[in-house]
N, C-alpha and C positions, 0 to 999 in steps of 0.2 A: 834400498828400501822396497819392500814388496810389497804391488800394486796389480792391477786391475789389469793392467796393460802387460806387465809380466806374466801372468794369470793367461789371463787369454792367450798371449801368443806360444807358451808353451802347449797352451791344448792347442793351437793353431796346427805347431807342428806336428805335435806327436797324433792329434786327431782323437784320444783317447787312451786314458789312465788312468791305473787305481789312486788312490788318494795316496799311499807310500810312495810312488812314482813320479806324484805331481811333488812331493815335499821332498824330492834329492836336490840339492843343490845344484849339480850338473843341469837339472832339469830348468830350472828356473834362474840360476846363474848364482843367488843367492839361498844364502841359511834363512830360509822360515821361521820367523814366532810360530808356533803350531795353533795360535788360537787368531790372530791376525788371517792366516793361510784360509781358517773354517769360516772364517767372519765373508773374507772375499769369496768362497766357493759358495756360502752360502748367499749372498748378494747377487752372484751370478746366476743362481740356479732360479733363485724368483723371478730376475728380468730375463728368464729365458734364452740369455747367451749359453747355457753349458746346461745339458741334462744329465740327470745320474741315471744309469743305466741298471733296469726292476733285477732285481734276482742275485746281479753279481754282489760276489765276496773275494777280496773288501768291495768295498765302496766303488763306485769307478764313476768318472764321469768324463762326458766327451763333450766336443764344441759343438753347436750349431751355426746354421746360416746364418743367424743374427750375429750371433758370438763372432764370426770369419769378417761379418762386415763392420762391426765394430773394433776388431783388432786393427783394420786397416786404418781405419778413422783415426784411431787413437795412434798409432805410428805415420800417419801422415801430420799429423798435431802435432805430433814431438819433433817434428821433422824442420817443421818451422813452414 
């Protein structure tokens, strides 16, 4: 199921992606709902873990500082 935590830690790694790139499977490990996927990028972009970068086409957005320390958080959570 695709979550927040999926989310994040793929822009963790890759640092920055268009929106077709965050929604391959290989990227996130799973097949995206495509409207689930916009709901969490767009959730993340208000609390300012992930910003869309002005200009590009598509779409693109990259992680930030906040975004890098809350991926950790939330894979330290699931960690137990």
């Amino acid at each position: 199921m695709l979550n927040r935590t999926i989310v994040l830690n793929t822009l963790i790694r890759h640092e920055t992606l268009t929106i077709t790139d965050i929604a391959k499977e290989e990227n996130l490990g799973v097949v995206p709902n495509k409207d689930t996927l916009q709901l969490l990028l767009n959730e993340l972009t208000e609390s300012d873990h992930i910003h869309i970068l002005e200009g590009a086409v598509p779409c693109t957005y990259t992680i930030t500082e906040k975004g890098i320390k809350e991926g950790a958080r939330l894979k330290e959570e699931a960690a137990g």
